[in-house]
C-alpha positions in Angstrom: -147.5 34.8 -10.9 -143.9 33.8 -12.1 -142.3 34.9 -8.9 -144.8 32.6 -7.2 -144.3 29.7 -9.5 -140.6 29.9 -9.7 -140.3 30.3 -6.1 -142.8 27.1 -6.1 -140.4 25.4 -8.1 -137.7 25.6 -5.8 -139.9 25.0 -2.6 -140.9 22.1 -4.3 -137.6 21.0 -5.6 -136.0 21.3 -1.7 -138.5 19.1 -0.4 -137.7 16.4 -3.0 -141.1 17.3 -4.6 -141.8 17.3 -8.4 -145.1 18.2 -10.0 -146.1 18.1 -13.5 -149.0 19.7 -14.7 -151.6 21.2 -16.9 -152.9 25.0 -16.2 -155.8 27.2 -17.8 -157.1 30.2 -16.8 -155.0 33.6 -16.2 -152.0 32.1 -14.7 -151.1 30.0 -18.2 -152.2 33.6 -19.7 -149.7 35.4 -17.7 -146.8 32.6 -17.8 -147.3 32.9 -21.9 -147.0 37.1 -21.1 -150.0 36.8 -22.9 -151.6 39.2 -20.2 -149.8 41.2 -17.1 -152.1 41.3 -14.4 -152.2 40.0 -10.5 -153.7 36.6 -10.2 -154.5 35.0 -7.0 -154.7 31.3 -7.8 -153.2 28.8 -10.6 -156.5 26.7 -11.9 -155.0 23.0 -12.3 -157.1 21.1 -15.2 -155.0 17.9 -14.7 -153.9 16.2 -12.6 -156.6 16.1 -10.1 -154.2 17.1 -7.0 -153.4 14.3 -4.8 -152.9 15.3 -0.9 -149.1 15.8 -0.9 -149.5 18.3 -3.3 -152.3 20.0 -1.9 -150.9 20.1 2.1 -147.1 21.3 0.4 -148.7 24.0 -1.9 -150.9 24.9 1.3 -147.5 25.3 3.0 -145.3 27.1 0.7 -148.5 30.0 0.9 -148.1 30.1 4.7 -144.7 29.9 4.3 -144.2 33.3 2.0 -147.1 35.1 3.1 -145.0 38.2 1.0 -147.0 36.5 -2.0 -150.1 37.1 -0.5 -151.8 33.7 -1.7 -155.2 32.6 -0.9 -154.5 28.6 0.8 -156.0 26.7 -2.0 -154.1 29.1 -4.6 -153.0 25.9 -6.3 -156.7 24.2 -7.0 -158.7 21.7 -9.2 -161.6 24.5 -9.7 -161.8 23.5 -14.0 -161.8 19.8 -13.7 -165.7 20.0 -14.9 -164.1 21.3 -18.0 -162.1 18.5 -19.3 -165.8 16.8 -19.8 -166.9 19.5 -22.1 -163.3 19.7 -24.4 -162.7 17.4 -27.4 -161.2 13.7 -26.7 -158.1 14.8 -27.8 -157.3 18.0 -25.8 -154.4 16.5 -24.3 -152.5 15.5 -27.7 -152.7 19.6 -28.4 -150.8 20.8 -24.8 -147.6 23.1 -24.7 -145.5 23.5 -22.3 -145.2 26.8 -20.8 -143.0 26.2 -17.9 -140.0 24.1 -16.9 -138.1 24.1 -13.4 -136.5 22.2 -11.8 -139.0 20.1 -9.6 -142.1 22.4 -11.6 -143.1 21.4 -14.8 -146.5 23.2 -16.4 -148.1 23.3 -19.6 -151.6 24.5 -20.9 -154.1 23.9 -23.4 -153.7 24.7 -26.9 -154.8 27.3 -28.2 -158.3 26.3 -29.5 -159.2 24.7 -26.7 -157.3 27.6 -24.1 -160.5 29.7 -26.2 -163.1 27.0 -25.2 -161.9 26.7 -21.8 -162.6 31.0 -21.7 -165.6 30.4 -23.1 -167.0 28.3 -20.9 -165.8 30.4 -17.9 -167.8 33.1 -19.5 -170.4 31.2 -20.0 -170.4 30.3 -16.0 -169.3 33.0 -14.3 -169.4 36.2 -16.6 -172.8 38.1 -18.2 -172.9 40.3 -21.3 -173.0 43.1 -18.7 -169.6 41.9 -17.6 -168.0 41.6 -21.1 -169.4 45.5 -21.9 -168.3 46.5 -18.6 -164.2 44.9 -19.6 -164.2 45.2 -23.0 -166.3 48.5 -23.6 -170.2 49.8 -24.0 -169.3 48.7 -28.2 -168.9 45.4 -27.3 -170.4 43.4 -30.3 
């Protein structure tokens, strides 16, 4: 995911581009080498992405199809979320990433856990957590 987003960076930065924005999910995990695993998408939180930046991150994936990205790799899927974290989430962000047309930063930490939780809490199942984490999941 930091080959992609670098590479984003400068796709972004030639066509006189910048974005600025805040990330959850696995991609911030992997861009804080907090985890090392393949990711297929970057889950934007804010802003909600306008059109240019949906059609040129649309592009750039048909563009580099060595990264093997899904079309709507850069996507809004969390923006129910920012409805279920404190008022305040966004005086707690971090940046994470800087370019020079790319600019990312994520939750912090407190509400980076809510924002798992709840994903859990809509897409996983205790089955799931045993399954990832082990039968001695407690």
């Amino acid at each position: 995911m930091k080959t992609v987003l670098a590479a984003f960076d400068k796709y972004l930065a030639k066509n006189g581009v910048t974005f600025e924005a805040v990330i959850i999910g696995g991609a911030a995990l992997i861009v804080m080498d907090v985890v090392d695993r393949q990711r297929k998408d970057v889950d934007c939180l804010d802003p909600v992405l306008n059109d240019r930046i949906k059609q040129i991150s649309q592009k750039f994936a048909k563009d580099h199809p060595e990264l093997k990205l899904i079309e709507d790799w850069l996507n809004n899927g969390p923006q129910t979320l920012k409805r279920d974290l404190p008022e305040d989430w966004v005086t707690r962000i971090h940046p994470i990433y800087k370019g020079k047309a790319l600019t990312l930063s994520t939750l912090g930490r407190i509400d980076l856990l809510r924002s798992k939780l709840f994903a859990l809490a809509i897409h996983g199942s205790w089955n799931e957590i045993r399954t990832r984490f082990g039968q001695n999941t407690y």
